[in-house]
N, CA, C and O of each residue as an XYZ file, in Angstrom:
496
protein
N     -56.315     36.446    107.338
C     -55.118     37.025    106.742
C     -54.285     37.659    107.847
O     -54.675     38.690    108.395
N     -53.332     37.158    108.130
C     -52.151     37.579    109.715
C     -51.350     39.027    108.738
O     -50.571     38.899    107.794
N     -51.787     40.155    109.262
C     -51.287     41.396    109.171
C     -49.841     41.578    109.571
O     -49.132     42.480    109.125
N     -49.544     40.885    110.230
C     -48.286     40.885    111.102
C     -47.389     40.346    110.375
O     -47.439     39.144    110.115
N     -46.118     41.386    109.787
C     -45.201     41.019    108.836
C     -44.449     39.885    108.911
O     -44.104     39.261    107.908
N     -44.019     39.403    110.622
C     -43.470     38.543    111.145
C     -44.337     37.224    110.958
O     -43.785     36.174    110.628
N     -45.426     37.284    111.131
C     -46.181     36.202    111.160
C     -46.222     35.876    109.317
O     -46.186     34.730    108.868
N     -46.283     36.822    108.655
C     -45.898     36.483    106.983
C     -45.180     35.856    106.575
O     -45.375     35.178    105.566
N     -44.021     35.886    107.289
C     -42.644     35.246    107.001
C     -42.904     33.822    107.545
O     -42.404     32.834    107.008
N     -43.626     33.763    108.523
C     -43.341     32.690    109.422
C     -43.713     31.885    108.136
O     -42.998     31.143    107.463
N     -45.334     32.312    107.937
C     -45.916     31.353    106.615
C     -45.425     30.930    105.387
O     -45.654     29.901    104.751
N     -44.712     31.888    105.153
C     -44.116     31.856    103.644
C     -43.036     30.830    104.026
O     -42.831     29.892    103.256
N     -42.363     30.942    105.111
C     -41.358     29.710    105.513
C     -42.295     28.199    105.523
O     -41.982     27.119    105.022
N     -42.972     28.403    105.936
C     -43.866     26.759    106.459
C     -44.157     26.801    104.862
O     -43.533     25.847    104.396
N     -44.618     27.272    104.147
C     -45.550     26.577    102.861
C     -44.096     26.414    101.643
O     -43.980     25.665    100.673
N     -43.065     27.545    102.257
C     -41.672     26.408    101.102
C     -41.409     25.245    101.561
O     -41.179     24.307    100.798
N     -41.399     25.098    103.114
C     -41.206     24.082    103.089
C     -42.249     22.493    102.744
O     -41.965     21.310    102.929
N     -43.543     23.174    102.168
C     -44.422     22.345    102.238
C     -44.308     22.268    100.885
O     -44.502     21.128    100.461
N     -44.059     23.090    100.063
C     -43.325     22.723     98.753
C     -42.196     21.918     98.428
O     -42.088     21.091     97.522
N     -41.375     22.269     99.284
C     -40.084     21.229     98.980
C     -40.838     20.128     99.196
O     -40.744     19.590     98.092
N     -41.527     19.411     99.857
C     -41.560     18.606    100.302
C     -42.873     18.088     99.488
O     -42.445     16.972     99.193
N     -43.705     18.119     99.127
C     -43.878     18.121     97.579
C     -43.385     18.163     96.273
O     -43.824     17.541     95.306
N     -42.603     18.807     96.304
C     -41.552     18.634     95.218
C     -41.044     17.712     95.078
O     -41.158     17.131     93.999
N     -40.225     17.154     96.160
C     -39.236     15.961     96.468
C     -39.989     14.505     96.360
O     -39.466     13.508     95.862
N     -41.550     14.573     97.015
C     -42.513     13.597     96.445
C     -42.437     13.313     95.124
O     -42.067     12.239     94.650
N     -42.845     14.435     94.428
C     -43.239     14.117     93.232
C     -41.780     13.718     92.292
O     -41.750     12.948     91.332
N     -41.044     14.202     92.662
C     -39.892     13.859     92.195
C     -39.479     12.146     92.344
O     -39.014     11.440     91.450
N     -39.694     11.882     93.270
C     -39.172     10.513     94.016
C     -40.248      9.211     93.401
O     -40.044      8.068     92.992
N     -41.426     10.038     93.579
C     -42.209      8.757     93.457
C     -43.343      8.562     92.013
O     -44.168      7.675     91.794
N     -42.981      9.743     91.226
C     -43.399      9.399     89.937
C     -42.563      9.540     88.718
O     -41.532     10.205     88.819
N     -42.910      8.939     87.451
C     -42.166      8.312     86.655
C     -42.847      9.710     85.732
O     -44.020     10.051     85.580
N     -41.569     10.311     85.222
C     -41.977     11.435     84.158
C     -42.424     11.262     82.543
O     -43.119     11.947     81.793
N     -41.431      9.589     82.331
C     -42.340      9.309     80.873
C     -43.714      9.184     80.802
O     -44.449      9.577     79.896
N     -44.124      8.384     82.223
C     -45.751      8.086     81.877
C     -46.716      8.767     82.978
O     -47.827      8.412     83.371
N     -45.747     10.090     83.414
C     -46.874     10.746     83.991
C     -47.633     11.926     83.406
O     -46.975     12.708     82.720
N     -49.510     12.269     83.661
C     -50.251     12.541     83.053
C     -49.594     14.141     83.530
O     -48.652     14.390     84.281
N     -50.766     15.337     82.546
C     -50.659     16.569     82.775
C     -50.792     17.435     84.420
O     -50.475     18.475     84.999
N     -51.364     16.382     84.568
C     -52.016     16.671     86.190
C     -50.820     16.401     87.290
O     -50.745     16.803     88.451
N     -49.940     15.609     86.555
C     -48.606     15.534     87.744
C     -47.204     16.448     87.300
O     -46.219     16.663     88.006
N     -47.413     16.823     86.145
C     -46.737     17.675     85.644
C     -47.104     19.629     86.490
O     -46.567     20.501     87.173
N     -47.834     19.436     86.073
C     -49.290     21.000     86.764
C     -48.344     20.865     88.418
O     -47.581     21.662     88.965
N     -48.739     19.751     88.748
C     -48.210     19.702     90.112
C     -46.960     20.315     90.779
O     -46.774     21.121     91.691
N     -45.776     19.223     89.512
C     -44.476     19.331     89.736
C     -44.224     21.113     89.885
O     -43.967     21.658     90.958
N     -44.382     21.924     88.398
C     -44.589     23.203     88.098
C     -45.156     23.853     89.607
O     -44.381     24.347     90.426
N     -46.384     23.775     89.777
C     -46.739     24.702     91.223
C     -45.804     24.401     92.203
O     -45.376     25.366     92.836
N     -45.400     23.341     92.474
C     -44.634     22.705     93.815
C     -43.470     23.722     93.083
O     -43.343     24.800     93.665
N     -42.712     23.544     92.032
C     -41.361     23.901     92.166
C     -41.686     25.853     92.096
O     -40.697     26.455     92.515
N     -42.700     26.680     91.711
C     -42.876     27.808     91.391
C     -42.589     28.467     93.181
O     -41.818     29.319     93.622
N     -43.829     27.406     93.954
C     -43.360     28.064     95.187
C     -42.836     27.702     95.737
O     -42.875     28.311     96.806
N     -42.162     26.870     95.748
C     -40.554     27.090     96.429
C     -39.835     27.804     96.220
O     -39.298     28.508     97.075
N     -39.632     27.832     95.147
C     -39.152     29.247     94.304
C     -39.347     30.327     95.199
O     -38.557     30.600     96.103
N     -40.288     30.882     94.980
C     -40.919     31.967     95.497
C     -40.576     32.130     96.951
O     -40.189     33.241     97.312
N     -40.679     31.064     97.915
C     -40.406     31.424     98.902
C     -39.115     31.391     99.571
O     -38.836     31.990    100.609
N     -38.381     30.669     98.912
C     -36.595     30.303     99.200
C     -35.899     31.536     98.297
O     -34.722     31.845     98.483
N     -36.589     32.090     97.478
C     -35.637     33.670     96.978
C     -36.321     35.004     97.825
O     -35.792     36.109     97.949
N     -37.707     34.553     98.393
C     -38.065     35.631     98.731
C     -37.489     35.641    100.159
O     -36.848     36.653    100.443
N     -37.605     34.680    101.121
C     -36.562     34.548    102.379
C     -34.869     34.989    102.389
O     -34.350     35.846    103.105
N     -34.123     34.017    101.243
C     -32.999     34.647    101.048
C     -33.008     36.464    100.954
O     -32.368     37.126    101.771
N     -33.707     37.016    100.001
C     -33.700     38.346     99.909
C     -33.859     39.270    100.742
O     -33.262     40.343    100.830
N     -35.144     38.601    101.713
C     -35.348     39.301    102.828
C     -34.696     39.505    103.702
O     -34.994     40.508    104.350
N     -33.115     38.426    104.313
C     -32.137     38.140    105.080
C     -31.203     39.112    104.304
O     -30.749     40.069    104.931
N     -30.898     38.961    103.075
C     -30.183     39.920    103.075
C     -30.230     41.419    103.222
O     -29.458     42.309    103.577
N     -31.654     41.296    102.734
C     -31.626     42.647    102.923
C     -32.040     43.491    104.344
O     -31.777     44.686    104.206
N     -32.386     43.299    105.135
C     -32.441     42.985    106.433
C     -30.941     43.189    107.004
O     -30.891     44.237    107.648
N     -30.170     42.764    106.979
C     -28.562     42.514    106.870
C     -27.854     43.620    106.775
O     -26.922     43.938    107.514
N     -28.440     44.451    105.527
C     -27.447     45.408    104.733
C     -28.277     46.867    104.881
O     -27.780     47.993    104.841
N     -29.633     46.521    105.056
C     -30.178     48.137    105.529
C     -31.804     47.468    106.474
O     -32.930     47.035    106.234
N     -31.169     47.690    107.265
C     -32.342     47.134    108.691
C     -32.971     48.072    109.051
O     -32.358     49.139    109.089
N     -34.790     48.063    109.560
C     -35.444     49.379    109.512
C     -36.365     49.413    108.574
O     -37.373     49.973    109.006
N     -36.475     49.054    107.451
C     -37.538     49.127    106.478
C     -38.190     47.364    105.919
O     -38.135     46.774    104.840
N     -38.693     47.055    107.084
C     -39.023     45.707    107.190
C     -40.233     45.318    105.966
O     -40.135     44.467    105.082
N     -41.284     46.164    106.223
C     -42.663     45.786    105.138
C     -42.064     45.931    103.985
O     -42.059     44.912    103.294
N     -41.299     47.333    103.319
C     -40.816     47.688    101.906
C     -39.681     46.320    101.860
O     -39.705     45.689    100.804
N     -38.632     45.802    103.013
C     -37.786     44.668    102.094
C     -38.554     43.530    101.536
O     -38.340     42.869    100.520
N     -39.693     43.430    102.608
C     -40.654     42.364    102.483
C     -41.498     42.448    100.889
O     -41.725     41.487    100.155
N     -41.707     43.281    100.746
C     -42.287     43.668     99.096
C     -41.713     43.285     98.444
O     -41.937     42.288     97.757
N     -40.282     44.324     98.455
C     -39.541     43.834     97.051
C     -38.744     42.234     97.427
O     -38.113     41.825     96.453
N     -38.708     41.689     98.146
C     -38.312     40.538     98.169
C     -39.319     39.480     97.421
O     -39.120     38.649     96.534
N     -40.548     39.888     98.198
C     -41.230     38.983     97.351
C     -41.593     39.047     95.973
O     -42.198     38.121     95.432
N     -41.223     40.190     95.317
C     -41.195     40.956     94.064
C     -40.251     39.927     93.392
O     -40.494     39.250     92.393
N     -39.313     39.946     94.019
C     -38.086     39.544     92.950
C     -37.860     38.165     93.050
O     -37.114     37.590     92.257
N     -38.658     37.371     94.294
C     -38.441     36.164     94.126
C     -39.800     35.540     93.379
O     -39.907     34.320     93.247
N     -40.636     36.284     92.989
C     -41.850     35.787     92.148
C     -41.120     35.749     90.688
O     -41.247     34.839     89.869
N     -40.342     36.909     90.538
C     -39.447     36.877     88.684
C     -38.598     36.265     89.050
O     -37.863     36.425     88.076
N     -37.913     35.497     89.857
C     -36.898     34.639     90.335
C     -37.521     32.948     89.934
O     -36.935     32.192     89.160
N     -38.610     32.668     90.544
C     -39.316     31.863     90.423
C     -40.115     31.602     89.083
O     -40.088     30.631     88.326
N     -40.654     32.484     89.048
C     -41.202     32.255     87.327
C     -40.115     32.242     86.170
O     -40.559     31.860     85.087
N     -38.718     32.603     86.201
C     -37.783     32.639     85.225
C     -36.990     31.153     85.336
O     -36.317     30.762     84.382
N     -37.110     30.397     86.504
C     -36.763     28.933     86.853
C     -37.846     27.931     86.256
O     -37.585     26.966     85.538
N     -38.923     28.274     86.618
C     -40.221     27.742     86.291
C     -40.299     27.473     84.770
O     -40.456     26.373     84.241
N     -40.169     28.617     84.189
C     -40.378     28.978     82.745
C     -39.042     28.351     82.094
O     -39.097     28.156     80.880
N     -37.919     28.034     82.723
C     -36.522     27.665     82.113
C     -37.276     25.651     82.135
O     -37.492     24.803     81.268
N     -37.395     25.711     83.344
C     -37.830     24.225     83.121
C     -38.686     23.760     81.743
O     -38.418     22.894     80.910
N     -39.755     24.632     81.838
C     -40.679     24.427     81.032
C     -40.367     24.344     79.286
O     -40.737     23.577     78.398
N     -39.669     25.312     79.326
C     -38.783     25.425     77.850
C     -37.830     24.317     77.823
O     -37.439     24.010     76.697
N     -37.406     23.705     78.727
C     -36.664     22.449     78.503
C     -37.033     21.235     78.057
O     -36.623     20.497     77.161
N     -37.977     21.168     78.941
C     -38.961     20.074     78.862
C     -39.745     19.716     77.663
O     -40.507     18.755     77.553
N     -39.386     20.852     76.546
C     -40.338     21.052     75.589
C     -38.812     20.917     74.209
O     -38.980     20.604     73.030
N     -37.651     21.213     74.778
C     -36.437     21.305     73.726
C     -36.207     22.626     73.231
O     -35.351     22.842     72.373
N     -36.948     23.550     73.741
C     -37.169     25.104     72.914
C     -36.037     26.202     73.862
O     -35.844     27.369     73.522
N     -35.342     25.522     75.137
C     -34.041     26.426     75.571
C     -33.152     26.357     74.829
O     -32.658     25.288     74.471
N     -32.621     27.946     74.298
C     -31.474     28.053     74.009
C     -30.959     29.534     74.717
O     -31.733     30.104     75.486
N     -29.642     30.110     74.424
C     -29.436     30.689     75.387
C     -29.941     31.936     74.975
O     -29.946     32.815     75.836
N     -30.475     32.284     73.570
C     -31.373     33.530     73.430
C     -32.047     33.553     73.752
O     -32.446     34.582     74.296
N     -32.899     32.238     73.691
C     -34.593     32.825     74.642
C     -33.916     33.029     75.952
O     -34.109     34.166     76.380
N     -33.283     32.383     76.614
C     -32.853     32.316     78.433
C     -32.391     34.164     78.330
O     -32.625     34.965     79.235
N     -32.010     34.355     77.590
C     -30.973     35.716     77.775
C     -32.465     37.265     77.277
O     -32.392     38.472     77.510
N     -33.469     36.561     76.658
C     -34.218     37.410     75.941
C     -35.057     37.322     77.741
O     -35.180     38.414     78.297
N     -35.404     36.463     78.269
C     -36.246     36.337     79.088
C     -35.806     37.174     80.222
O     -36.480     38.045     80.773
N     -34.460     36.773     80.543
C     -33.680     37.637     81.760
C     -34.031     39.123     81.436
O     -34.763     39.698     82.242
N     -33.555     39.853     80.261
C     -33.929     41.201     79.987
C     -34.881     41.898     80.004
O     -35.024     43.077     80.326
N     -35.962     40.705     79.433
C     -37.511     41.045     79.735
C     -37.599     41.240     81.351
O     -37.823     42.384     81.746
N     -37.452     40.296     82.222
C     -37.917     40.170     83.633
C     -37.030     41.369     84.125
O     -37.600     42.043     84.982
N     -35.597     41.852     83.738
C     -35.119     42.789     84.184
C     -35.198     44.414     83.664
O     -34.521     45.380     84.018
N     -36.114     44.327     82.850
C     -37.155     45.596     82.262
C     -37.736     45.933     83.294
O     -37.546     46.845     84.098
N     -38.706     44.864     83.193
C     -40.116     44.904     83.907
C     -39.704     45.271     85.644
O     -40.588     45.863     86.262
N     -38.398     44.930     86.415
C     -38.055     45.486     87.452
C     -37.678     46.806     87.851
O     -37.883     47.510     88.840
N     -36.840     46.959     86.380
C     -36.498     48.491     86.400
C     -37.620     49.248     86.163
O     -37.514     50.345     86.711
N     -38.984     49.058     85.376
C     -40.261     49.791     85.451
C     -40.790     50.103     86.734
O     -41.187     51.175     87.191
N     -40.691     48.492     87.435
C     -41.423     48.926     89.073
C     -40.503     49.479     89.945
O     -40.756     49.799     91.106
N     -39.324     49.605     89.331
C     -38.347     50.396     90.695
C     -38.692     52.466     90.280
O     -38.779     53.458     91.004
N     -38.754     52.318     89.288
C     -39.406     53.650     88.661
C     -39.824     54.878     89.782
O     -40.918     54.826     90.343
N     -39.039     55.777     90.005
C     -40.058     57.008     91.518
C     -40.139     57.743     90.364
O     -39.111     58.032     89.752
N     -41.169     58.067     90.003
C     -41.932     59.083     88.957
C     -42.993     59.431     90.414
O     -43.921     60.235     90.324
């Protein structure tokens, strides 16, 4: 486990991109009517972390950007918000895929995930 915040990033960069690039496989070279649960499972993990790591990089740049100096804490909440970033993409797919998006659940879900942020931003 590389302690070294820099070396975190480095990883989290290499494995989106090892997602995209999985992603883009699975995208390219299988057929979604007749593919089984197991390439579906796939698609889902491949697209979750990318997710995860292309909002948690973006976030970290910005924030980095706009208040420089508190490197481990941007690094947290970046990856904080690109995990509910990622799971609210994830979960939009998934509800699609199924016919069950409409814009209340999409709008019920956002509020939920933006609860649950304002709980962990919480200084009690």
């Amino acid at each position: 486990m590389s302690t070294n915040p820099k070396q975190q990033v480095a990883l989290i960069a290499f494995s989106t991109f090892l997602a995209a690039f999985s992603l883009g496989s699975i995208i390219n070279f299988t057929d979604p009517t007749t593919g089984s649960w197991v390439t579906f499972t796939f698609f889902y993990a491949s697209l979750f972390i990318f997710c995860l790591g292309l909002f948690t990089l973006i976030g970290l740049g910005l924030r980095q950007k706009l208040s420089p100096g508190h490197y481990v804490k941007n690094l947290g909440n970046s990856f904080r918000q690109g995990f509910f970033v990622g799971f609210l993409i994830v979960f939009s797919f998934l509800l699609l895929s199924k016919s069950l998006l409409f814009w209340w659940v999409e709008a019920s879900l956002i509020l939920f995930l933006a609860t649950v942020e304002a709980f962990l931003n919480l200084k009690v």
